[in-house]
N, C-alpha and C positions, 0 to 999 in steps of 0.2 A: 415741718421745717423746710419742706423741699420747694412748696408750695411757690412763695416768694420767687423762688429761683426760676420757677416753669413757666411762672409769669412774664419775667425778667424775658426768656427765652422766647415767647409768644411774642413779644411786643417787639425784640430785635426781629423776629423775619419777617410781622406785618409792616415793618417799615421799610426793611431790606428789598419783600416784593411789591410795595406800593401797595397793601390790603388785599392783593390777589392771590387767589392760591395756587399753590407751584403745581403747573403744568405734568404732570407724568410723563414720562415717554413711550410713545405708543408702542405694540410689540409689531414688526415687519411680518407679514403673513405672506408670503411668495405662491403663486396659483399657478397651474399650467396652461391654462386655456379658458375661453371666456364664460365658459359652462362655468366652473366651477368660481371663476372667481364673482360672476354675479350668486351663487350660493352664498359665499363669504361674504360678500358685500352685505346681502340681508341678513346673515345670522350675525354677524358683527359688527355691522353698522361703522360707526365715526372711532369704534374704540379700539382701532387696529389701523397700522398704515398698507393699505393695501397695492403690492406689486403683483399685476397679470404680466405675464411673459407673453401668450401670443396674443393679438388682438382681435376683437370683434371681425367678422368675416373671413376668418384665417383658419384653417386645421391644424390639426397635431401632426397630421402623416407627415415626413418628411422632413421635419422642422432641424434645423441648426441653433444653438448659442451660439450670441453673441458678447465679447467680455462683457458690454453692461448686463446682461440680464447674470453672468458668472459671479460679479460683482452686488446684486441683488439676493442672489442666492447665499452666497456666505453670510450675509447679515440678518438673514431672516431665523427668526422664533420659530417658525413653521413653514413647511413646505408643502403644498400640497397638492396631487395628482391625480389620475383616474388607475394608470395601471402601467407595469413596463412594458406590455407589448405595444402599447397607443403611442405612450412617451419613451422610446428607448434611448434617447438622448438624454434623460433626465437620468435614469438609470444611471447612466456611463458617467455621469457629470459627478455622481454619490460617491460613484466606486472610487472616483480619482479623486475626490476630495471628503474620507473619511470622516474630518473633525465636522465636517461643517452639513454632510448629505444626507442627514437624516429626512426621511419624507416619510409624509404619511398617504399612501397609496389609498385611495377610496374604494378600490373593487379590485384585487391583486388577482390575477390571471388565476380562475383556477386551471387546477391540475387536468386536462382534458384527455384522455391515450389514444394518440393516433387521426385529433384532431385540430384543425385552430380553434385557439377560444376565442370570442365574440370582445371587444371590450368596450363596446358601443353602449354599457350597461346606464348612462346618462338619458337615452330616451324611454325609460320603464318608469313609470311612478312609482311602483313597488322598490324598486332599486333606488332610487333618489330619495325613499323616505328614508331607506336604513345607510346612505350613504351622507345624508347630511347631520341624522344624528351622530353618525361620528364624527361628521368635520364641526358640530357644536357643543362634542366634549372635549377632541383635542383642541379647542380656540380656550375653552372654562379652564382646561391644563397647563396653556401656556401662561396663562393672567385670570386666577381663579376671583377677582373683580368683574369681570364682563359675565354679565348674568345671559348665559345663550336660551337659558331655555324659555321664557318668553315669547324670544323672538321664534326659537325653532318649532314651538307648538303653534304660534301663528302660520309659518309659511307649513306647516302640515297640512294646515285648515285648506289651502292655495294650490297644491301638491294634490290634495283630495279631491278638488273640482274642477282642476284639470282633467284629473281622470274621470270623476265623473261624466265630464259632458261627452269626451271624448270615448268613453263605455257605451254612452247613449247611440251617439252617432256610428258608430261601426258595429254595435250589434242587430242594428234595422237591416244589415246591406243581406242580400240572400246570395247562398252561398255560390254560386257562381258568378259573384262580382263583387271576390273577398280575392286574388291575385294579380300580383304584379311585378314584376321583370326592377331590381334596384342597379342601379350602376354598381355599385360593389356589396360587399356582404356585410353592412351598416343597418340595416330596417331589421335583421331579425328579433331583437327583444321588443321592437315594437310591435311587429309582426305576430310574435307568439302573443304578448298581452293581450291586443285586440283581435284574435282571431282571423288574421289575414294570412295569405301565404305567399312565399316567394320563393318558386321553383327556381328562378335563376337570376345571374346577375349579367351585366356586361362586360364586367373586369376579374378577372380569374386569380389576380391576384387581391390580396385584404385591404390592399393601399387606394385611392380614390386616383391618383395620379400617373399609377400605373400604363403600360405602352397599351392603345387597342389591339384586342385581340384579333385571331387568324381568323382565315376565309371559313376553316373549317367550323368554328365555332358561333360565328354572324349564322351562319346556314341551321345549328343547329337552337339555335334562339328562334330564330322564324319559325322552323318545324313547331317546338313549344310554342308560339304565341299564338299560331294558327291551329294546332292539336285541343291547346286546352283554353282558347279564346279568352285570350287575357287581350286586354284593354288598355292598360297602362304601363309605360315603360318611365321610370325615375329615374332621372339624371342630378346629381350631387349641382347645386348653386355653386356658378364658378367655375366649372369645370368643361374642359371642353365635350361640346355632345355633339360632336358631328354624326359620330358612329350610332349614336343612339337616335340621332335623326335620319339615317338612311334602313337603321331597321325600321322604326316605325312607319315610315316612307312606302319599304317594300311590305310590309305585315297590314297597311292598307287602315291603322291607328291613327289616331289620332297625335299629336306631335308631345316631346319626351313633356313630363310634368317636372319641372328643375326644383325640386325641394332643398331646406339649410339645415339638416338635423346636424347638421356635422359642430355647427358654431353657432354664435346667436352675431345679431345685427347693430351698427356702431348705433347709439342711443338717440331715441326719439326715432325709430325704423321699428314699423311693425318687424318681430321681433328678434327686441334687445333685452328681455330677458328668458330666462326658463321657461317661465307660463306662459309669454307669447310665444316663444320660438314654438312649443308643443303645440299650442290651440291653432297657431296659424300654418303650421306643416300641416299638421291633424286634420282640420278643417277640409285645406283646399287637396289634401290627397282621398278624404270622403268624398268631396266632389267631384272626382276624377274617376273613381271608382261605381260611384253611382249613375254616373254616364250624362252629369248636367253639365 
């Protein structure tokens, strides 16, 4: 008996919406930065409205809201992060706005005693596989219709030969032309993965932005670079490297190698996503390394 009725029902909204079917509304996925929102973008594709707060060639350190991005944040389904010590803006943003500052942090600070923790944890493939399977269970959480795991066992497949090639390449190098000098203390989980090392950095503080350091400290860089014949000094893309051009100047090296591990690059720029930004830092810091 209902039959009839459901009919009745079908026929008024295929005329209501012209035989098309009612659009959903997509759920607002809010990102912190361009690392993770091209994650989002491939695990969730077209079935999410996707808001990046900072842009292509832009870091975390330092960074301010602005009310639109304040106003993007209340509306979203999900938020999502690397950590509070990267984003502590995002943090403060949660605290003061309870109802709305739920975030789901991808690699939350661990607990380290008596040291800084790293949170750079985006340049590790090992780190990136178990961090996007959570940001592909919480997107199936918010709108259990978007089927993530497809896509997420794909970009595994993408994930795994990155590291591959880049395994290949830095385990040829012999071990006295596996060190190098980072402008700040960002290369270490790369660092550790691939068997490289980085006795020291330029900037003594975690921030990339930070003041150049004293006389006293220039002086004891050199010592290092001339003690234990290190070859390469990294300087953060973007960032000023003067100082990093008069140590290698005086150290008698070759000039800093400006790497982007920090962000990826605005689209259609060798890289603008994960797997380029890796392969193409990766790449030309093995050739920097290997002395070509």
């Amino acid at each position: 008996m209902f039959r009839p009725l459901l009919s009745l029902l079908l026929l008024a909204t295929v005329f209501l919406t012209g035989g098309k079917a009612i659009a959903r509304d997509k759920p607002v996925i809010v990102t912190s930065f361009s690392v993770i929102g091209d994650w989002t973008q491939v695990i969730a594709g077209k079935e999410v409205e996707l808001v990046n707060i900072i842009p292509p060639k832009s870091e975390a350190h330092g960074f301010q809201l602005s009310p639109s991005h304040a106003k993007s944040l209340r509306k979203a389904a999900l938020v999502v992060a690397m950590n509070p010590e990267l984003e502590p803006w995002l943090e403060a943003w949660a605290k003061a706005n309870p109802d709305h500052g739920k975030i789901l942090w991808l690699y939350p600070t661990p607990e380290t005693a008596g040291q800084a923790a790293d949170p750079h944890a985006w340049i590790s493939p090992p780190e990136v596989v178990a961090m996007t399977k959570k940001l592909a269970e919480a997107i199936r959480s918010i709108d259990p219709s978007i089927d993530t795991q497809i896509t997420y066992n794909q970009y595994l497949k993408e994930i795994n030969q990155v590291d591959s090639e880049l395994r290949s390449l830095f385990t040829k190098l012999p071990p006295d032309q596996r060190a190098l000098i980072s402008q700040h203390a960002n290369l270490g989980f790369f660092a550790r993965h691939y068997g490289l090392k980085v006795p020291g950095t330029l900037l003594l503080s975690g921030a990339a932005e930070s003041a150049d350091p004293s006389a006293r400290h220039f002086s004891e860089l050199l010592s290092l670079i001339r003690r234990e014949k290190i070859r390469v000094v990294v300087s953060d893309d973007g960032q000023n490297d003067a100082f990093a051009r008069r140590l290698t100047e005086d150290a008698g090296i070759p000039p800093p190698l400006a790497l982007s591990f920090e962000y990826l690059q605005p689209a259609g720029q060798p890289g603008d996503s994960w797997t380029s930004m890796m392969l193409n830092n990766g790449r030309r810091l093995h050739q920097a390394l290997s002395g070509r």
